[in-house]
gemmi code that builds the backbone of each chain (N, CA, C; Angstrom):
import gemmi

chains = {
    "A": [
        ("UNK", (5.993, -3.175, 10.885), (6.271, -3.915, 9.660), (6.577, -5.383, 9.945)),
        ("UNK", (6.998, -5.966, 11.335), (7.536, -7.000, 11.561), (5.854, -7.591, 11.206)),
        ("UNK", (4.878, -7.320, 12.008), (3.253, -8.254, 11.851), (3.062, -7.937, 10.208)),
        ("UNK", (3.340, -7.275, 9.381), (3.392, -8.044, 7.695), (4.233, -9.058, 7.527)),
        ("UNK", (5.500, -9.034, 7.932), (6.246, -9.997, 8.016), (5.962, -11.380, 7.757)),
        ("UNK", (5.777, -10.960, 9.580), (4.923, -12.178, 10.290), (3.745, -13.117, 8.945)),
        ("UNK", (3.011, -12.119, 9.267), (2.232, -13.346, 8.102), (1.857, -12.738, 6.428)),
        ("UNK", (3.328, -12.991, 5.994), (3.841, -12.506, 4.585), (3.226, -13.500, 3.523)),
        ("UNK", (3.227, -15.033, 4.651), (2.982, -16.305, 3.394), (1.718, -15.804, 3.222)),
        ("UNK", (0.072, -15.660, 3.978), (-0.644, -15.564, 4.120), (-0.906, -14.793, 2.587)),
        ("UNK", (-0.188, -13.338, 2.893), (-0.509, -12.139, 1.792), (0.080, -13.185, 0.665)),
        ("UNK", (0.992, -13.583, 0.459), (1.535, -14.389, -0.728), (0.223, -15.466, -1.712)),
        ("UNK", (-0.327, -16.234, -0.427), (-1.204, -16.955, -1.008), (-2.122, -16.289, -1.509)),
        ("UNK", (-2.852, -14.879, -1.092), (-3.511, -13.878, -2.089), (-3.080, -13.660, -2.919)),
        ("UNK", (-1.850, -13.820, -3.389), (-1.057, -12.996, -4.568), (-0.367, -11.532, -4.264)),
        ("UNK", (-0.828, -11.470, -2.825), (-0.234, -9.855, -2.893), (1.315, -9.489, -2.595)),
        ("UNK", (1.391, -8.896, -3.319), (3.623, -8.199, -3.117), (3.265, -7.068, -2.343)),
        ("UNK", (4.412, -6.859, -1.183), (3.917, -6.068, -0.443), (5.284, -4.864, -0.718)),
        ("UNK", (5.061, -3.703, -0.112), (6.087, -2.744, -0.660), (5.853, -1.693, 0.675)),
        ("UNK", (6.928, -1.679, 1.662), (6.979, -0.729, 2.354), (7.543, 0.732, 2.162)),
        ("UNK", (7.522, 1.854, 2.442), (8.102, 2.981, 2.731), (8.301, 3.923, 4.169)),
        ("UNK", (9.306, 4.129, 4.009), (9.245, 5.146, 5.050), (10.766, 6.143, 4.504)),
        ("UNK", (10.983, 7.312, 5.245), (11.703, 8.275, 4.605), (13.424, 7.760, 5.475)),
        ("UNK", (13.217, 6.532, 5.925), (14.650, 6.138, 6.215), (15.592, 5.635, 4.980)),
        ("UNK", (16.686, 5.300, 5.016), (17.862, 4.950, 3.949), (17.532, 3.453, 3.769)),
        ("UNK", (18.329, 2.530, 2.688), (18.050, 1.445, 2.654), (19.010, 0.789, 3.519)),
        ("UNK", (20.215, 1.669, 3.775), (21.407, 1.473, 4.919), (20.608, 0.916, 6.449)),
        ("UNK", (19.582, 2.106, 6.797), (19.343, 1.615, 7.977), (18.031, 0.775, 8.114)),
        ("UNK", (16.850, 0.628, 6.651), (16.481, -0.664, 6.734), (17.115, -1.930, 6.766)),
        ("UNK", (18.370, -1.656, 6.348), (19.256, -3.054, 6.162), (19.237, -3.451, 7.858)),
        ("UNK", (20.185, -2.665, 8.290), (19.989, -2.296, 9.856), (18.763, -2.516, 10.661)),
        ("UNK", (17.678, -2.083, 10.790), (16.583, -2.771, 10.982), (16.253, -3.779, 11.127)),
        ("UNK", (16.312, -4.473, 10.004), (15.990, -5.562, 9.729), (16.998, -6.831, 10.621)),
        ("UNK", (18.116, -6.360, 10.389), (19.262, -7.280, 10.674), (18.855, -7.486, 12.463)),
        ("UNK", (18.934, -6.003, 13.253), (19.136, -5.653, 14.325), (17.547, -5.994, 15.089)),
        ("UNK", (16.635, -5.534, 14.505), (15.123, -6.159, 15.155), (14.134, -6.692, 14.329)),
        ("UNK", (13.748, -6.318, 13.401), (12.658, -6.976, 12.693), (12.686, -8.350, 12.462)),
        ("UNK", (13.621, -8.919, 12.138), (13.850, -10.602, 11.932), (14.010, -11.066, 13.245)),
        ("UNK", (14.218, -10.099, 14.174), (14.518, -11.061, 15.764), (12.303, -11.216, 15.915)),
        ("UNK", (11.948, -10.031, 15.278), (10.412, -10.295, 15.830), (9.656, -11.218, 14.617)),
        ("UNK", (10.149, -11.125, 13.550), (9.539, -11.731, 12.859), (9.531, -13.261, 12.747)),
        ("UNK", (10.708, -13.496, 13.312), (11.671, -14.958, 13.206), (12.127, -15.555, 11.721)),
        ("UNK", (12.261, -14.179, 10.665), (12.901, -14.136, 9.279), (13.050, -12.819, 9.126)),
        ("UNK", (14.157, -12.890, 7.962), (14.419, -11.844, 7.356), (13.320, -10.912, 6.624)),
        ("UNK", (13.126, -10.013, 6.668), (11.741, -8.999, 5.354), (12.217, -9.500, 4.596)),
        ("UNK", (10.412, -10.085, 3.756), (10.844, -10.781, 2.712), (10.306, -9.734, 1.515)),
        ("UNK", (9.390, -8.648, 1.904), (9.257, -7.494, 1.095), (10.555, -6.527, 0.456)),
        ("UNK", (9.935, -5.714, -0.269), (10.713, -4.361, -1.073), (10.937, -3.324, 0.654)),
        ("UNK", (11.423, -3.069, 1.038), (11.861, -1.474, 2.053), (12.278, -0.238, 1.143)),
        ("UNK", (11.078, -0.016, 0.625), (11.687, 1.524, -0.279), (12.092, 2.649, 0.952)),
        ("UNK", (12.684, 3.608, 0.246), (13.610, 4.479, 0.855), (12.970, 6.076, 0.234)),
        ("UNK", (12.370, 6.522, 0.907), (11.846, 7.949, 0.227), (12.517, 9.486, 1.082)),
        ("UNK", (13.718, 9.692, 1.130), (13.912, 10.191, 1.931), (13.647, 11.741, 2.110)),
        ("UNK", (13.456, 12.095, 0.542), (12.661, 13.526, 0.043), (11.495, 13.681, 0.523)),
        ("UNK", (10.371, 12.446, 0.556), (9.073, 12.359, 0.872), (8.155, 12.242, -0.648)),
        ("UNK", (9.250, 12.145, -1.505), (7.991, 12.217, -2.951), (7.211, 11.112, -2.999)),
        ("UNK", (7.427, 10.375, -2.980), (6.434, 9.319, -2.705), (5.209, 9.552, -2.075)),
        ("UNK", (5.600, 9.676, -0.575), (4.733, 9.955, 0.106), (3.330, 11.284, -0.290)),
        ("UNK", (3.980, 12.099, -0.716), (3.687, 13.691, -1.091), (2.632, 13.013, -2.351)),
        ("UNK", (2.898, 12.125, -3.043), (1.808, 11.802, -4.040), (0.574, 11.146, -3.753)),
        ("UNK", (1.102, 10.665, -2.818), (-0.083, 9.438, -2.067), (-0.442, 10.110, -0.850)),
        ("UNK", (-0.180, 11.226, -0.861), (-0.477, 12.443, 0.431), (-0.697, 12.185, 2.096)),
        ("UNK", (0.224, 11.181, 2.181), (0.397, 10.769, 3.372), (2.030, 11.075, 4.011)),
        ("UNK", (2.514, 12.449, 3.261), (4.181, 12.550, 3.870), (3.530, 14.184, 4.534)),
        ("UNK", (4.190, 14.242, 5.972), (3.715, 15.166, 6.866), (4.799, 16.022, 6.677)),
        ("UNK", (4.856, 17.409, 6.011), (5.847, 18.115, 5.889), (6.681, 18.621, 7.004)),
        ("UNK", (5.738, 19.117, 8.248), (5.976, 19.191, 9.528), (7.159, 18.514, 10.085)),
        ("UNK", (7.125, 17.349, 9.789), (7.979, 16.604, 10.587), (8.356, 15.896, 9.845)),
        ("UNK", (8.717, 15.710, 8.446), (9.727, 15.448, 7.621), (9.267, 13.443, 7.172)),
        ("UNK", (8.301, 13.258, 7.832), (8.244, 11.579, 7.980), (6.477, 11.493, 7.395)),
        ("UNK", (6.442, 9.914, 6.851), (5.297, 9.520, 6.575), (4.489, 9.439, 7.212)),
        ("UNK", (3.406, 9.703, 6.912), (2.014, 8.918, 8.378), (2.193, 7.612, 7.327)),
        ("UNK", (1.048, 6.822, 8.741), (0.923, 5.538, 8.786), (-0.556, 5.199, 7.396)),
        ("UNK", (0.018, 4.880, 6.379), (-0.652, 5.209, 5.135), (-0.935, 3.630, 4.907)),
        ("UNK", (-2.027, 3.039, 4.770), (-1.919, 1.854, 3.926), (-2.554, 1.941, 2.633)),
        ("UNK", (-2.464, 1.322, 1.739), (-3.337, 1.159, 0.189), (-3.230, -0.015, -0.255)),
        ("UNK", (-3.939, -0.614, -0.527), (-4.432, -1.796, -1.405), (-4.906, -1.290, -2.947)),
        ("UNK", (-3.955, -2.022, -3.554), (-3.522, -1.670, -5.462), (-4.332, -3.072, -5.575)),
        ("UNK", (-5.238, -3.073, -7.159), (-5.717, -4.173, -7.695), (-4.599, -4.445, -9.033)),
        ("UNK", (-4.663, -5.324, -8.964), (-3.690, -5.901, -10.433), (-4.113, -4.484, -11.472)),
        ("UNK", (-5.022, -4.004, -11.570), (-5.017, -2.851, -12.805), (-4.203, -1.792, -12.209)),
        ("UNK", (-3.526, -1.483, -11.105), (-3.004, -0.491, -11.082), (-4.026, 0.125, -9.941)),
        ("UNK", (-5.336, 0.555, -9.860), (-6.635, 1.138, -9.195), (-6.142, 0.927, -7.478)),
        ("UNK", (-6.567, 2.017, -6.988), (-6.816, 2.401, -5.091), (-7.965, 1.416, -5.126)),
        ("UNK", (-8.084, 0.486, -4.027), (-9.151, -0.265, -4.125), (-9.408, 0.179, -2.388)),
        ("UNK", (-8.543, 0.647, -1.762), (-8.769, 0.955, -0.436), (-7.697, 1.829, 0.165)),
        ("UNK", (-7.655, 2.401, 1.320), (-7.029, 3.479, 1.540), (-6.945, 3.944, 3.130)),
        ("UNK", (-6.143, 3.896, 4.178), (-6.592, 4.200, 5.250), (-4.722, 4.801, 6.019)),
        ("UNK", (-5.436, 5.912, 6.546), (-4.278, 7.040, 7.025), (-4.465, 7.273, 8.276)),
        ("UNK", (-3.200, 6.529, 9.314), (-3.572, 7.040, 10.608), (-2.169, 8.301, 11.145)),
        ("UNK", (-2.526, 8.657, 12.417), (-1.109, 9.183, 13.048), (-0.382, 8.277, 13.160)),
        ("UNK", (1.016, 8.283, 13.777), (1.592, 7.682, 13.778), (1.801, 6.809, 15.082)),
        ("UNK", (0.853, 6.728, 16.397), (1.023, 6.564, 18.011), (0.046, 5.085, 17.875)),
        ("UNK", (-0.584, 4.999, 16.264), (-1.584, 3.658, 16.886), (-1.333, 2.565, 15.672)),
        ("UNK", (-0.937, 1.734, 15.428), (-0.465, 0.906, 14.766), (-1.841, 0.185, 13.826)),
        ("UNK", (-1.825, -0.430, 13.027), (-2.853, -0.913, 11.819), (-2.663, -2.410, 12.679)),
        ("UNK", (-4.141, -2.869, 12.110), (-4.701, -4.920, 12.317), (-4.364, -5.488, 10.422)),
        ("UNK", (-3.200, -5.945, 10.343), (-3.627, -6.570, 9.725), (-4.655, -7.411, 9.028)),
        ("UNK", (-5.026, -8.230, 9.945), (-6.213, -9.136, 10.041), (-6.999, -8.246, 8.737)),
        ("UNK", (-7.102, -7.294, 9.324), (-8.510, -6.188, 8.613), (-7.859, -5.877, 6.994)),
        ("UNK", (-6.713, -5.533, 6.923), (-5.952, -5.449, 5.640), (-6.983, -6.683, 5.193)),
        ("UNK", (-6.265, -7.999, 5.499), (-6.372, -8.924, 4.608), (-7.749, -9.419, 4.345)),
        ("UNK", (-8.833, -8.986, 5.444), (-10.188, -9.363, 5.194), (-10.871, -7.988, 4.194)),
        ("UNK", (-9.881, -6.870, 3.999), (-10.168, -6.247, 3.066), (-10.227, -7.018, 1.326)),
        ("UNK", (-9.022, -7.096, 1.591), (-8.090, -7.876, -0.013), (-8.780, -8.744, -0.243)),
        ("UNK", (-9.499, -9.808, 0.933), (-9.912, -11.205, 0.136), (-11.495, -10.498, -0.352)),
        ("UNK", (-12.272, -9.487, 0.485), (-13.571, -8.873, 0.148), (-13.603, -8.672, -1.381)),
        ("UNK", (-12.301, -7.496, -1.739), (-11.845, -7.308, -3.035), (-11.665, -8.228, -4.114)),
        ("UNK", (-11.217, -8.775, -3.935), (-10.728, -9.992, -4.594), (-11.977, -10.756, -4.583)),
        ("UNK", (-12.979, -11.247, -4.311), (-14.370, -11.960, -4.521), (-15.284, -10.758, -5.391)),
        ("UNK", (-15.299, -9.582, -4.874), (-16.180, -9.030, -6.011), (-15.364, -9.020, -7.101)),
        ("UNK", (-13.670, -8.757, -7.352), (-13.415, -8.773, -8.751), (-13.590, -9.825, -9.445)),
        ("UNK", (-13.628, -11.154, -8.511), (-13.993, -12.379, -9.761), (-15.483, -12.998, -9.801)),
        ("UNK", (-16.034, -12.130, -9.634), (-17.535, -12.038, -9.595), (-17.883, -10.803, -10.442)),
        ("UNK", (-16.682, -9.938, -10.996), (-16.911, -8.996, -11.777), (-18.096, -8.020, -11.358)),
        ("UNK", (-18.221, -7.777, -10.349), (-19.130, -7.148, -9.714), (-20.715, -7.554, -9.180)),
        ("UNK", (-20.838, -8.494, -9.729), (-22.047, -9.401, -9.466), (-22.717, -9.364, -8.114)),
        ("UNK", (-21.644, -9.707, -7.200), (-22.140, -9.968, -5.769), (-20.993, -8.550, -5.307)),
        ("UNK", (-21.748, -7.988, -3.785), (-20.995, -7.297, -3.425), (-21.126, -7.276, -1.749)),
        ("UNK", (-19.765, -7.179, -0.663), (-19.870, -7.509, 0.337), (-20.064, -6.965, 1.478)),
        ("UNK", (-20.939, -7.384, 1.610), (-21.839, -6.218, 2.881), (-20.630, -6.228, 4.182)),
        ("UNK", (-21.098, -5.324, 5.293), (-20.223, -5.141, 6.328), (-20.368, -5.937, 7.228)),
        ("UNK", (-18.698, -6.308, 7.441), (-18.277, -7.285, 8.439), (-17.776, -8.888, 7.726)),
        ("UNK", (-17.793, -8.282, 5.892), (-17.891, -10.106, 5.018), (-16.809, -10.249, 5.521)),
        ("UNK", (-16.772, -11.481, 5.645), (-15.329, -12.374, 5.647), (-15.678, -13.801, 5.031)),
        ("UNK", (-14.711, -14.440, 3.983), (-14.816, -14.915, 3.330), (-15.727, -16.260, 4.159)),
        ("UNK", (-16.574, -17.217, 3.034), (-17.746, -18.158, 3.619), (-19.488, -16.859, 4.147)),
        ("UNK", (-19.132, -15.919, 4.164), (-19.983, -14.962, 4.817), (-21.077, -14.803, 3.462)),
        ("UNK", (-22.405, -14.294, 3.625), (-23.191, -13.937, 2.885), (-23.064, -12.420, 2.384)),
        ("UNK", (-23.056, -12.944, 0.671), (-22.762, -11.579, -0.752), (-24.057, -11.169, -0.706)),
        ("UNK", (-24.561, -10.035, -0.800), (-25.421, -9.315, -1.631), (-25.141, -9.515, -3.678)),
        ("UNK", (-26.183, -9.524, -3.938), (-26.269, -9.320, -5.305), (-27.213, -8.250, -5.563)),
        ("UNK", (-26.362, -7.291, -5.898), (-27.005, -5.989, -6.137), (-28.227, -6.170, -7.509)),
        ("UNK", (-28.907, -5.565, -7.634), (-30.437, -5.289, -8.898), (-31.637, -4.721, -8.043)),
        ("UNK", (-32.302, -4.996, -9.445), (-33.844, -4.265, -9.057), (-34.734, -4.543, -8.114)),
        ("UNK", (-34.079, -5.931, -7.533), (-35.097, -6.714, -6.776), (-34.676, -6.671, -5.301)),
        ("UNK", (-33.479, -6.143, -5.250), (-32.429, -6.311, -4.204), (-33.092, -4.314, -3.136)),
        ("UNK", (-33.423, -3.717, -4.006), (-33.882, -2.784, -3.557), (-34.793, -2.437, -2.711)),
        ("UNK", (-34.665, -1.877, -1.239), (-35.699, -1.733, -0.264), (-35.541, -3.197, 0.224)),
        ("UNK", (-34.925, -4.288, -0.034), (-35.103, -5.316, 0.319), (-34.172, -6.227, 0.903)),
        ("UNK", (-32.920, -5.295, 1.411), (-31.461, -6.186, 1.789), (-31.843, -6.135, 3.458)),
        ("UNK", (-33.040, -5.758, 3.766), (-33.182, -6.316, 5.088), (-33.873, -7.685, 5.456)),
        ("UNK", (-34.354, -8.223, 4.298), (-34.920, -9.237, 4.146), (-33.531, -10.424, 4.165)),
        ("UNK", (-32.455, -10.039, 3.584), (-31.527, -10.692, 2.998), (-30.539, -11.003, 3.813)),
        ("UNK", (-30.186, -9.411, 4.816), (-29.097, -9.231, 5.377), (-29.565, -9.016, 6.607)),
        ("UNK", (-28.769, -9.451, 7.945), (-29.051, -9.180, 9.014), (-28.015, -9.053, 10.017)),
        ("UNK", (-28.285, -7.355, 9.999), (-26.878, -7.138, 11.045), (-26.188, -7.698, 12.180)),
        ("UNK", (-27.560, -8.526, 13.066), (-26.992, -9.274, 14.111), (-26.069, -10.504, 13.765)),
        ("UNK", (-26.493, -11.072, 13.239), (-26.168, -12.859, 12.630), (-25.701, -12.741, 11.634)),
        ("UNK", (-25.408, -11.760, 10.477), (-24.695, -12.139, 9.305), (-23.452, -11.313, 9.548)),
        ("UNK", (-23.436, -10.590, 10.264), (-22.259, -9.455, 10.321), (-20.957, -10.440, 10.990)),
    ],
    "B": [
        ("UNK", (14.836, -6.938, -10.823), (15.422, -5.477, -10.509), (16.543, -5.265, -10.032)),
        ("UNK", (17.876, -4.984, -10.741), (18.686, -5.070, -11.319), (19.508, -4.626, -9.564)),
        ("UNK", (20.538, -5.231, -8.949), (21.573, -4.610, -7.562), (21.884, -3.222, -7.856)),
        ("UNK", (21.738, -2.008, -7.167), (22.110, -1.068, -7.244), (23.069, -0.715, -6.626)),
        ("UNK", (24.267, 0.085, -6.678), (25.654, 0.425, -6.029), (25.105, 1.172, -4.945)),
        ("UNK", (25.686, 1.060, -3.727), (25.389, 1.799, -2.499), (26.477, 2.985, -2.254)),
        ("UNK", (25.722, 4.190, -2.866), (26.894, 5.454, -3.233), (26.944, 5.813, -1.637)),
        ("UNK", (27.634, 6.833, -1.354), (27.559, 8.336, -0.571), (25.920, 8.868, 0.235)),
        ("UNK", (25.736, 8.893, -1.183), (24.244, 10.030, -1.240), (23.029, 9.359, -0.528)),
        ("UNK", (22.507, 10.045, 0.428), (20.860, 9.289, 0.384), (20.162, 9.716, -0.600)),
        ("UNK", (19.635, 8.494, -0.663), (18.583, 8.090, -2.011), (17.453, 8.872, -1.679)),
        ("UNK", (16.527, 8.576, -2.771), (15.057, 9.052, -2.115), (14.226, 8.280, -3.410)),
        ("UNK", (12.921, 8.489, -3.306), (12.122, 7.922, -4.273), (11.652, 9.124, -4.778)),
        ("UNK", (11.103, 8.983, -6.513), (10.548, 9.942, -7.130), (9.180, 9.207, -8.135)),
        ("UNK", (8.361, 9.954, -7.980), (7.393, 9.826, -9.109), (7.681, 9.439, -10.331)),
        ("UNK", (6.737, 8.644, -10.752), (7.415, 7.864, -12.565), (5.868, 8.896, -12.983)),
        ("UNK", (6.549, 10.195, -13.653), (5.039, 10.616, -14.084), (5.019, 10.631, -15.258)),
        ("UNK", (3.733, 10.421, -15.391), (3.583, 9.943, -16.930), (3.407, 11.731, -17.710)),
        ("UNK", (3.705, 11.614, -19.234), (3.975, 12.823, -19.855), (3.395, 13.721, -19.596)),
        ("UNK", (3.266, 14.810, -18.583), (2.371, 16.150, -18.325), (2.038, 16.995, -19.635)),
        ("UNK", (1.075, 17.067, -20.251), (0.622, 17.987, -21.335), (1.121, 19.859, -20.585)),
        ("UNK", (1.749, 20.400, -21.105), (2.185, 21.779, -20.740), (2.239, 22.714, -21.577)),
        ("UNK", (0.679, 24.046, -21.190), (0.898, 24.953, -22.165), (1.930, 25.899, -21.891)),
        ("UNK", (1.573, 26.227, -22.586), (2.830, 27.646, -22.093), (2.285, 29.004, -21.864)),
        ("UNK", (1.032, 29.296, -21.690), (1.000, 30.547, -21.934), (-0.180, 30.192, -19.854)),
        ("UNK", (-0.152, 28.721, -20.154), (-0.876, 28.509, -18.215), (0.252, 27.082, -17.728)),
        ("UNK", (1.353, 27.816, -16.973), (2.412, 26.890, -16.508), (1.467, 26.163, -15.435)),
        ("UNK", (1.915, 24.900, -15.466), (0.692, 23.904, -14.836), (1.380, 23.700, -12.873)),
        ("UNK", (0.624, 24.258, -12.215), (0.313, 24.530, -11.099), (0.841, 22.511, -10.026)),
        ("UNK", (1.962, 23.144, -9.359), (2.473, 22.261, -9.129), (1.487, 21.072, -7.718)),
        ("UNK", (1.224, 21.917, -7.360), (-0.008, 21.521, -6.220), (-1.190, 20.077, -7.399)),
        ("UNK", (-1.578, 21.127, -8.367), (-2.448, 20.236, -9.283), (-1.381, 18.788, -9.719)),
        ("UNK", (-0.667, 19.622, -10.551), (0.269, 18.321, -10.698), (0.345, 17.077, -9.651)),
        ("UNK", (0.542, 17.313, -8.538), (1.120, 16.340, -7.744), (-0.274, 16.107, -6.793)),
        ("UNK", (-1.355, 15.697, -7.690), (-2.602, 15.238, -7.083), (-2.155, 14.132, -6.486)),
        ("UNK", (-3.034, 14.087, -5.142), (-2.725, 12.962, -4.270), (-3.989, 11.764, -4.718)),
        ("UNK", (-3.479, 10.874, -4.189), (-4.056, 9.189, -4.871), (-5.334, 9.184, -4.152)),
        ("UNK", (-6.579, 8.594, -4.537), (-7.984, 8.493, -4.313), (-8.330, 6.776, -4.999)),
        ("UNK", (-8.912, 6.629, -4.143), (-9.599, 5.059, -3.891), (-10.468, 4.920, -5.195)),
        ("UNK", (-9.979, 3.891, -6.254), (-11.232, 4.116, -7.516), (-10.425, 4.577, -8.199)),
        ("UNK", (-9.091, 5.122, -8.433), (-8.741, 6.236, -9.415), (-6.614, 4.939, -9.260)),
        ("UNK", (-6.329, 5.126, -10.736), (-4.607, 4.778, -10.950), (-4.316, 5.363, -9.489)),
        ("UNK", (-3.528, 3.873, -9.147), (-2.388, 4.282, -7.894), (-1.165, 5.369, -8.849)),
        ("UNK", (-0.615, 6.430, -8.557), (0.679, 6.872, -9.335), (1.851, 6.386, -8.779)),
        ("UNK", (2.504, 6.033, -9.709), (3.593, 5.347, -10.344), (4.665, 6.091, -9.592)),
        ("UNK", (5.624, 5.374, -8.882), (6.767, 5.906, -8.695), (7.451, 5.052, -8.422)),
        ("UNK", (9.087, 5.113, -8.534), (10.306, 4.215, -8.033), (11.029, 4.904, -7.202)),
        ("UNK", (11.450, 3.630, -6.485), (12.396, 4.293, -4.899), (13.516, 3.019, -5.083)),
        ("UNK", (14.561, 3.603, -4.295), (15.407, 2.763, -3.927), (14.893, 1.788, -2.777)),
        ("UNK", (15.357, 0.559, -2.497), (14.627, -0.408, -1.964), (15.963, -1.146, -1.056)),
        ("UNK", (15.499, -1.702, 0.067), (16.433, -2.910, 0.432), (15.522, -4.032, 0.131)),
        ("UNK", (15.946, -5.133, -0.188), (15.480, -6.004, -0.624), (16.242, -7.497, -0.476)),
        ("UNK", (15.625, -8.329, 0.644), (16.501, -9.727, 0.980), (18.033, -9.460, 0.347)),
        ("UNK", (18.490, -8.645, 1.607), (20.012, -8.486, 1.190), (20.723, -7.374, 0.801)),
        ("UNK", (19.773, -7.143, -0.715), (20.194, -6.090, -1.816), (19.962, -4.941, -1.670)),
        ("UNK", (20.561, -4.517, -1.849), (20.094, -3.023, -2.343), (19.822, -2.476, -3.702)),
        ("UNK", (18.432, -2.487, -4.302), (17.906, -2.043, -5.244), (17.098, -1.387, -5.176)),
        ("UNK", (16.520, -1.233, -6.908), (15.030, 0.001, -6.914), (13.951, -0.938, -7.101)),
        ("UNK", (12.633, -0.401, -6.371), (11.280, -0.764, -6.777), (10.935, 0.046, -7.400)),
        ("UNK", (9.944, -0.206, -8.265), (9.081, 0.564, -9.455), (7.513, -0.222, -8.926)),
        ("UNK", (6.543, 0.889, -8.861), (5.473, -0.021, -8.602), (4.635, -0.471, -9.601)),
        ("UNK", (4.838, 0.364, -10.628), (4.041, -0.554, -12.215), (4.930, -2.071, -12.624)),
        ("UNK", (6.064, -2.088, -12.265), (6.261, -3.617, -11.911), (5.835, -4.741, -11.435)),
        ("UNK", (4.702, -4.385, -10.306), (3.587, -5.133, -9.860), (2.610, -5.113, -10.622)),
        ("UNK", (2.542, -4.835, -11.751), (1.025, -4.160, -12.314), (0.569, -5.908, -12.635)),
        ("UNK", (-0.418, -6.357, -12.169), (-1.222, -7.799, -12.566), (-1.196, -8.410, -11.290)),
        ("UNK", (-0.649, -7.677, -10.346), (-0.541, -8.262, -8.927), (-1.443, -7.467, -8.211)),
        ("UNK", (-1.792, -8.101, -6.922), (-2.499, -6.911, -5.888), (-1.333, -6.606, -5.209)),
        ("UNK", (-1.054, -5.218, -4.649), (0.104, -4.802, -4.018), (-0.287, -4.281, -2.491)),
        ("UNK", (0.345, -4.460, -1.504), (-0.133, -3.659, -0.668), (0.900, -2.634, -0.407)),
        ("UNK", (0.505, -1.386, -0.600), (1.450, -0.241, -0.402), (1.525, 0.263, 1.553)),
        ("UNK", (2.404, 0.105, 2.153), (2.665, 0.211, 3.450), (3.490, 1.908, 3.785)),
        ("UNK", (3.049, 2.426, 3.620), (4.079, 3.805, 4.530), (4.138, 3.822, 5.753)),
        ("UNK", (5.108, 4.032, 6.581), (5.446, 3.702, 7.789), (6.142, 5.440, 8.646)),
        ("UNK", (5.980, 5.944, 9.685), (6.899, 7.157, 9.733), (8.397, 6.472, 10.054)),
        ("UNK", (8.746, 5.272, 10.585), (10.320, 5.767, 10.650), (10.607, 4.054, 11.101)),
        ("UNK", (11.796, 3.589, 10.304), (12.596, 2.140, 11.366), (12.841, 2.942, 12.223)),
        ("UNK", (13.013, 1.763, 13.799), (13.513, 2.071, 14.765), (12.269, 2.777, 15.502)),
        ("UNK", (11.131, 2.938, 15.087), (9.933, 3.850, 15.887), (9.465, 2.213, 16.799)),
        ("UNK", (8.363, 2.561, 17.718), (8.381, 2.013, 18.734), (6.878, 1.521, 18.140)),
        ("UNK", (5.618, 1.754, 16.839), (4.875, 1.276, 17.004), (5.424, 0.087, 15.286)),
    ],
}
model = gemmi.Model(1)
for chain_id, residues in chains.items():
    chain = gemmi.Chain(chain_id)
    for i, (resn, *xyz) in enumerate(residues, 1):
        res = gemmi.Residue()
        res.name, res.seqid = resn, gemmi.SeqId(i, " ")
        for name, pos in zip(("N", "CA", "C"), xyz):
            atom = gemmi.Atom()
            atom.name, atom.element = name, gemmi.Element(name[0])
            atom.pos, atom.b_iso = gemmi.Position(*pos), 0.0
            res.add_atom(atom)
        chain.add_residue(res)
    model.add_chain(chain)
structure = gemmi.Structure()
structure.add_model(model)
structure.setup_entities()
């Protein structure tokens, strides 16, 4: 959680609020935070630390492991309507790239204000070449797109 | 979102579910009920108690609603990844 932290302004300038969970107390996120996360982050969490200690949360978004009483490593990206716009669940031994979060969000965020118009092939990162999906676009995004050099 | 008193009790978070239609003669199957979230489909709604720069309060996540949110689950503070 400290590398969200870390680059919190970043997500900010997207607009995004970020909201952690895990099935600890807000006692010992306080703790956390105080004791290491701000020593790695070099600030305080400037996010929400929800506290799920039942697992309901988790149990809805089906990433709380009954087994062992704790969340997996769940991320989701919410669009302003409320909508899953993305979704990715690991164990708990290998940690998430940000980076990739956020080259998700900005992907998202260009087709929603393009209202679907253009859509972003694999590997977009913003400045990168959109597809515009239609009739003409069919049988023909190899003409357009090229895995070596546009990816 | 209003300071919450730091009781005794651990907290936990619960589902904000919206009104379940319930017949009575087919009690609605709790497994169904508590469908898990899918990409394309309403994130569901729930509030948890929160620390928050300092505080101790609740998040609600339809409070974000007009924002992009990133929802983070983590297994545990104090874990090593």
């Amino acid at each position: 959680m400290s590398a969200v932290a870390a680059q919190y302004d970043t997500l900010q300038e997207l607009g995004v609020e970020v909201i952690s969970v895990s099935v600890d107390s807000q006692f010992v996120h306080k703790m956390w935070n105080d004791q290491e996360l701000s020593k790695m982050a070099k600030k305080d969490i400037p996010f929400h630390m929800a506290s799920d200690g039942a697992g309901n949360v988790g149990k809805i978004f089906g990433v709380y492991d009954e087994n062992a009483g704790v969340e997996l490593r769940g991320r989701f990206i919410i669009d302003p309507d409320g909508v899953i716009q993305a979704m990715e669940v690991m164990t708990p031994p290998v940690g998430r790239k940000l980076e990739e979060t956020i080259r998700q969000i900005q992907a998202f965020q260009h087709v929603r204000s393009k209202k679907g118009a253009e859509v972003c092939p694999a590997g977009w990162e913003p400045g990168k070449k959109v597809l515009k999906p239609g009739p003409a676009l069919v049988g023909n995004v190899w003409k357009e797109w090229n895995p070596f050099t546009d990816h | 979102m209003s300071e919450s008193n730091a009781g005794c009790a651990r907290p936990t978070g619960a589902s904000v579910g919206e009104p379940s239609v319930k017949k009575k003669e087919e009690p609605l199957d709790e497994e169904v009920k508590m469908s898990t979230a899918k990409v394309g489909t309403k994130a569901p709604d729930f509030q948890a108690p929160a620390y928050y720069r300092g505080n101790f309060t609740t998040v609600k996540l339809s409070d974000f609603m007009g924002k992009w949110v990133l929802l983070c689950f983590y297994p545990g503070d104090f874990t090593f990844v």
